[in-house]
N, C-alpha and C positions, 0 to 999 in steps of 0.2 A: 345494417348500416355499414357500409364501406369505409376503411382505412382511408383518414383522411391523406392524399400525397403529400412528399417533402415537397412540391413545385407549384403550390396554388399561387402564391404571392410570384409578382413580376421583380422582386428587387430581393428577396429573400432567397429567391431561385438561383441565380449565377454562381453566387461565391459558396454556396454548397454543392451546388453542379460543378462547378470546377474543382473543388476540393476532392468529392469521388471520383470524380473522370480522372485527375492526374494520378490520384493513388491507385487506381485501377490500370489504368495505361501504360504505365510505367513498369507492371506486372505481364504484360498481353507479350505473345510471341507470335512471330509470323514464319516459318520457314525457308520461306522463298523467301529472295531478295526485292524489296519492293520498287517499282518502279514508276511509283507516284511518290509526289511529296503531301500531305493530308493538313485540316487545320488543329489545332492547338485542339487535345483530347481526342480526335478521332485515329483511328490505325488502319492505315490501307489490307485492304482482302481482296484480293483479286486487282480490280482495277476500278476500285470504289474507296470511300474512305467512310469506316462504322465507328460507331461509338455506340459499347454496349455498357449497362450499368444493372444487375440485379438487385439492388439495394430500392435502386429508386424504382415506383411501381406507384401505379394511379388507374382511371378510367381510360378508354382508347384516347379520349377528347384531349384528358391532360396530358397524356405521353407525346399525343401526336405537338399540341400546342409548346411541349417544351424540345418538342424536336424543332419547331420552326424557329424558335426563341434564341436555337442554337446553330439555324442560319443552313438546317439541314431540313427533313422530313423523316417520318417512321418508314424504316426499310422496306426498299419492294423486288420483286422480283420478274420485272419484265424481261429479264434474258434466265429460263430458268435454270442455267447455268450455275447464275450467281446464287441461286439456295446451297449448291454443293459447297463453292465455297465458301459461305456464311456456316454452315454447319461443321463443317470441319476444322476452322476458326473456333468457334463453343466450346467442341471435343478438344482441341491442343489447347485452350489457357481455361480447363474447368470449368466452362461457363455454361456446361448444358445440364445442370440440372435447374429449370424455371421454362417454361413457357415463356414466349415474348409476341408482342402486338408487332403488328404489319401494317404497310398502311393501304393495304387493300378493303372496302367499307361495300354496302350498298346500301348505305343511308339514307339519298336522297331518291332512289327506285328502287322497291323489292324485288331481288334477285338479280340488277347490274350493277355487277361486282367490277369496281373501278380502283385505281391509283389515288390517292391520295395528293399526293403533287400535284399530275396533270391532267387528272379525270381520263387517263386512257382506260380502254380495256381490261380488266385481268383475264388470262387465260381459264378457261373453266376445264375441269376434272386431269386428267394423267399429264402431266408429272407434277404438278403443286398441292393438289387436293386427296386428302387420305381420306381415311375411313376407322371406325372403332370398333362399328358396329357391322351386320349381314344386310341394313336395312339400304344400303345403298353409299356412294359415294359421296363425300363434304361439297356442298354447305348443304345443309341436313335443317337448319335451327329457325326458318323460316321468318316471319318480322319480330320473331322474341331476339333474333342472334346477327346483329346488323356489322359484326365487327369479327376480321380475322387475326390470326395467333396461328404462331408455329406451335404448334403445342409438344411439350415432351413425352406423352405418353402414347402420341402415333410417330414415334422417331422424325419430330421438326416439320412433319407433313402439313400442309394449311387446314385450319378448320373454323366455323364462326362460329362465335362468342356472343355474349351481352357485350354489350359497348360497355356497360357497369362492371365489369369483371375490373379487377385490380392483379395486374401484369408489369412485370419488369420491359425496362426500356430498351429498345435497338435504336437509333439514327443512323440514316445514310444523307452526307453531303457529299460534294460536289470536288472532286479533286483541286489541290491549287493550281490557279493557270500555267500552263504551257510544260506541263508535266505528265500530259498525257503522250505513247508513245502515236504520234499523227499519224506516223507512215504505215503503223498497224490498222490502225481505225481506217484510215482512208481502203487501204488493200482489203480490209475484209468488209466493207461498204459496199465496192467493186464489186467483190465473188456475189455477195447478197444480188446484186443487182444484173450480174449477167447471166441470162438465161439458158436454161437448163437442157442440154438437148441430151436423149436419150434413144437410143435403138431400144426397137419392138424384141419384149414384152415389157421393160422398164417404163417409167412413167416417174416424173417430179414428183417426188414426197417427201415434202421439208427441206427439198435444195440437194436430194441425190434420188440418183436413178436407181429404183426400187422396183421389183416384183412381187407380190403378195401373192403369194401360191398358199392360202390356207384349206381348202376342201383337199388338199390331195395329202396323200399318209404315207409314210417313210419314217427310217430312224434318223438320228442325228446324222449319223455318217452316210445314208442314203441321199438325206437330202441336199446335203453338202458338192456330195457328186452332181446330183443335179441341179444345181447352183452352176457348177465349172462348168457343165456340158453346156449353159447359157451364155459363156464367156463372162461368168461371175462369180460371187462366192456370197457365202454366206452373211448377211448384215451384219454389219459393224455399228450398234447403234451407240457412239461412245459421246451424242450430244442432246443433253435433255429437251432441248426444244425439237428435236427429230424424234424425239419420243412421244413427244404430246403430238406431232403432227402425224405419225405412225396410228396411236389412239385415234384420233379424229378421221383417219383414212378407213382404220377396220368398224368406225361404228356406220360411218357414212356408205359404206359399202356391203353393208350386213356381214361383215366378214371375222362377227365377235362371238363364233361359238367355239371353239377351242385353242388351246395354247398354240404357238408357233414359234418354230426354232429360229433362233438367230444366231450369231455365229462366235459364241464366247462358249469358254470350257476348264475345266480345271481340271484335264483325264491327265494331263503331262506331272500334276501335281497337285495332289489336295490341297482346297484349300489357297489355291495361286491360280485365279481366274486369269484369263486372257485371251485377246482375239484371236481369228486366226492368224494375223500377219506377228504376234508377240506381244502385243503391246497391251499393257496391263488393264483392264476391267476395273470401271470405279465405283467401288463399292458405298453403299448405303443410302440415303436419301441426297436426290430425288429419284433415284432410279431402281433401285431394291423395294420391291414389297415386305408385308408381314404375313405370315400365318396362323392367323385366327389368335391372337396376340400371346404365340408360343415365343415368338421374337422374330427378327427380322431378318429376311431372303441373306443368304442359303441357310438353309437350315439343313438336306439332306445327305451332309459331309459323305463319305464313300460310294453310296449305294447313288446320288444324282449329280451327276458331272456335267451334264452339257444346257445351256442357258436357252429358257423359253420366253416369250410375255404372256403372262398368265391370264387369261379370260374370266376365270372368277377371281380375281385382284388387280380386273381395271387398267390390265398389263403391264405392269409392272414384272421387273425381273425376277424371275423364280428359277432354283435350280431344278433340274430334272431329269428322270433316268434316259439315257440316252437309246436304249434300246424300242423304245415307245416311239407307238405310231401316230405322228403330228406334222402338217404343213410346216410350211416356212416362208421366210420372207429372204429373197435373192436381192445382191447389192452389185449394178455392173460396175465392173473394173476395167479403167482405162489402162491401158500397158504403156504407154508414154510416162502418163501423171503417177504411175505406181513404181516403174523404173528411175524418174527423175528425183521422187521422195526419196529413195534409198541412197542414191546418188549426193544429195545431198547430204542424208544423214550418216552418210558414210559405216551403214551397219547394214547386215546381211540375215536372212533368217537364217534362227541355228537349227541344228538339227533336233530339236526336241517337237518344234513349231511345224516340222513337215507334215502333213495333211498323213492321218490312212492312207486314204484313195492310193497316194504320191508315194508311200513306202510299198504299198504291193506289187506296185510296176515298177520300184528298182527291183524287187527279187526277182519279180518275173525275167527282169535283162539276165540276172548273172548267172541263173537258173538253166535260161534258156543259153548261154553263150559258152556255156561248161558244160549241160549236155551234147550242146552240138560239136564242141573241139574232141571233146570223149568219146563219141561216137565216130566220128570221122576219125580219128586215130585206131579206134578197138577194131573197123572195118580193115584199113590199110594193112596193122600189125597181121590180121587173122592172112590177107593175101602176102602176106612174106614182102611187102616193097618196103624197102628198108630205106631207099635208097626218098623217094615220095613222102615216107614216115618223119627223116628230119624235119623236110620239109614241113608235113603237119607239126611235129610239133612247134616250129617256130613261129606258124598259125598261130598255134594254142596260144602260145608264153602271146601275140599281138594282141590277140581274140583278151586274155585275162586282164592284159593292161588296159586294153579300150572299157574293157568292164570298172577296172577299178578307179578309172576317169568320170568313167561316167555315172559312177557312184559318186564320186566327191563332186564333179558337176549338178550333181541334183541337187546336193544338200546345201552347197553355197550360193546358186544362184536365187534368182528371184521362183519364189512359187507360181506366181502369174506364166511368168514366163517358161516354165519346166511343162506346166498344163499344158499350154498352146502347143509345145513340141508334142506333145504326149497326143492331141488332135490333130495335128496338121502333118506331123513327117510321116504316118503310117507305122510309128513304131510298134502297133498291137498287131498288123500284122507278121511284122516278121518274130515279134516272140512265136506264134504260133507256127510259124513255118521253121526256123531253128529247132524249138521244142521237136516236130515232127521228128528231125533229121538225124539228131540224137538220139531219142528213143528208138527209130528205124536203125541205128548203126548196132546199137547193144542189143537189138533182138535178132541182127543176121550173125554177130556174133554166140 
C-alpha cells in the first residue's frame, strides 16, 4: 500500500503547498546572481525557475498533477546542460539526499520516452541515462517501469521507475515575462542555426568541428601532438549535449571499442581538472561516470591524470593513466575565434597551462641558442681574434636576450598561435642547425 500524498485534494493542496514551499525557499541559495525573476515558491537555477520540496512525495501522476496545479510541470531536461545545474542546486541547499521524479514518461508507447509538457523526445542513453547495474544502460525496467527519477544512488543520473513509487517533488515553470536575457537567447539561436563549416578531416558533431581518430594508439601527450599537427588540439568537450552527440557518433560509426582521450587533465595539479586552454573541467553528473559503484569519476587520484570517455561506461568521463595507448578525438581551432575570446576576456594562458609538446621546443631554442654563441666564441678565442671575439660576445649577450624574449613570448601568448609559429616559420629547423654549429665549435676546440 502506498503512502497516501499530502496533494490528493484540489483545495487542501495550496495552502500546504505554500506553506512548505515558502519555508523551504526562504532557506535555498543560489550563488550566482540570478537573472530571471521566478513565481512565488519557485527559485531560479540556471535560467529556469524549480521548486523542489522533499517533504512532499506521492505517485509520478500526483507529483506531475501538483506540478501543473502550480502552473509549472515535473522538471525536464531537454538541454542536458540543465541536469548540472539542477544538481548542483540539490548539493548547495542539502537537497540531495531523495531521489525525485522527472517528467520524462513512456506511458503512452513502450520505450518512447517523451516530456511530459510537450510530448517531445527525450534523449536516450549518454549523458542523462545511468546505469546500476553490468546488464546495460537505463531504461532497463521495461512496461513494469513506465516513469523516470533522478535517482540518488547513481549520482542524479535518469532511471525508470513504477509510476507507483512514492518520490519527492521537483517543478519547473516558466520564468516571469520579459526577464529573460533575449539578446542571449536570440544570439545563441543564431550560432544553433548557422552552419557548421569544417576543413577535412573534421566533420559537424554536435555544432563543432570534430575528428574521431579512435583505432589509432598514442599516449595522452602523443596524441595531443597530433591533434596540433591537424591545426587542432585535443577536445574540449565542456557541453553535455556535445556529449550525448559525441556518444551517438561513436555507436553510429562502430567506433565503441575503446576509451578515447579528450583534452582535460589534472597533471598541473591533482585533483584540479582542466582543459587545455585553463579553463576548469565540470565535475560530476552529467558528465563523470562511476566505477562499478566504488563512487563516482575520478576515482584514480596520482597514478590517472589525463581524461578519457570510457567505452565500458557508455563514455562518460573517466580519469586515466596518461602513458596508455588509446585514440582520440581532435577539436579544430579557429585562430581568429580563439585570438578574439581571449581578447575579449582579457586573460592570457599562464604558464602552468603550456602544452609538453610547447615546453620542449622552448628548451630546444635556448639550448640550441647558447650552444651555438658558445661555440662560436670557444672557436674564435682558440684563433687569438680578439679583436672578432668582442664582437661575438655581443652576438652572445643579443643571441641570450632574443632567447629570453622568446621565452616569455611563448608563455604569454596565445597557444594556438605559438603552434602555428612552431609549423610554419621552420623554427625545427634551425634548432638543428644551431645545435650543429655549437657542438662543431666545442669539438674543434
Amino acid at each position: 500500500m502506498l503512502a497516501k500524498p499530502c496533494i490528493v485534494n484540489t483545495m487542501s493542496f495550496l495552502p500546504l503547498l505554500v506553506l512548505a514551499g515558502v519555508t523551504l525557499a526562504s532557506t535555498l541559495t543560489n550563488p550566482q546572481q540570478p537573472r530571471i525573476s521566478c513565481p512565488l515558491l519557485f527559485h531560479p537555477v540556471g535560467e529556469r525557475c524549480i521548486f523542489v520540496d522533499y517533504l512532499i512525495v506521492g505517485s509520478w501522476k500526483e507529483m506531475h498533477e501538483a506540478c501543473i496545479r502550480m502552473e509549472g510541470d515535473l522538471v525536464e531536461f531537454k538541454d542536458a546542460n540543465t541536469l548540472t545545474q539542477l544538481v548542483q542546486f540539490l548539493r548547495q541547499n542539502d537537497l540531495d539526499n531523495k531521489s525525485y521524479w522527472t517528467g520524462a514518461n513512456d506511458r503512452d508507447e513502450e520505450g518512447v520516452w517523451r516530456w511530459s509538457s510537450d510530448q517531445s523526445p527525450v534523449h536516450m542513453n549518454t549523458p542523462l541515462w545511468g546505469d546500476l547495474t553490468t546488464a546495460g544502460q537505463e531504461p532497463m525496467g521495461g512496461k513494469d517501469e513506465d516513469c523516470a527519477a533522478i535517482l540518488l544512488e547513481d549520482y542524479y543520473f535518469m532511471h525508470d521507475l513504477n509510476c507507483n513509487e512514492s518520490l519527492p517533488i521537483i517543478c519547473e515553470s516558466p520564468p516571469e515575462p520579459n526577464t529573460l536575457n533575449t539578446s542571449q537567447e536570440v544570439e545563441q539561436h543564431n550560432r544553433v542555426q548557422d552552419p557548421i563549416q569544417c576543413s577535412e578531416p573534421y566533420e559537424d558533431i554536435g555544432g563543432r568541428c570534430l575528428y574521431v581518430n579512435a583505432p589509432s594508439d598514442g599516449t595522452w601527450d602523443e596524441m595531443k601532438a597530433f591533434c596540433e599537427l591537424l591545426n587542432g588540439r585535443l577536445a574540449k568537450v565542456d557541453d553535455a549535449n556535445l556529449l550525448g552527440a559525441i556518444f551517438d557518433y561513436l555507436v553510429a560509426h562502430d567506433q565503441a571499442e575503446q576509451h578515447i582521450y579528450i583534452g582535460g587533465s589534472d597533471v598541473m595539479e591533482e585533483g584540479k581538472w582542466v582543459w587545455l586552454d585553463g579553463t576548469s573541467i565540470t565535475m560530476g553528473t552529467p558528465f563523470w561516470g562511476n566505477e562499478e559503484m566504488e563512487g563516482q569519476e575520478p576515482m584514480g587520484y596520482t597514478l590517472q591524470n589525463c581524461l578519457v570517455l570510457a567505452h565500458g561506461d557508455y563514455f562518460f568521463f573517466h580519469d586515466f593513466g596518461c602513458d596508455n595507448q588509446r585514440g582520440a578525438i581532435c577539436e579544430e581551432v579557429c585562430v581568429g575565434a580563439e585570438v578574439q575570446a581571449v581578447e575579449r576576456s582579457g586573460q592570457y594562458l599562464q604558464p602552468e597551462f603550456v602544452s609538453v609538446f610547447l615546453r620542449s621546443q622552448l628548451t630546444l631554442t635556448v639550448i640550441s641558442v647558447v650552444l651555438a654563441a658558445l661555440g662560436v666564441w670557444v672557436v674564435l678565442a682558440a684563433l687569438g681574434v680578439w679583436v672578432v671575439l668582442l664582437a661575438a660576445l655581443g652576438v652572445w649577450v643579443v643571441l641570450a636576450a632574443l632567447g629570453v624574449l622568446y621565452l616569455l613570448a611563448k608563455v604569454m601568448m596565445l597557444r594556438l598561435v605559438v603552434v602555428m609559429m612552431l609549423q610554419y616559420s621552420g623554427l625545427m629547423h634551425q634548432y638543428t642547425l644551431l645545435t650543429l654549429i655549437g657542438l662543431g665549435g666545442l669539438a674543434l676546440c
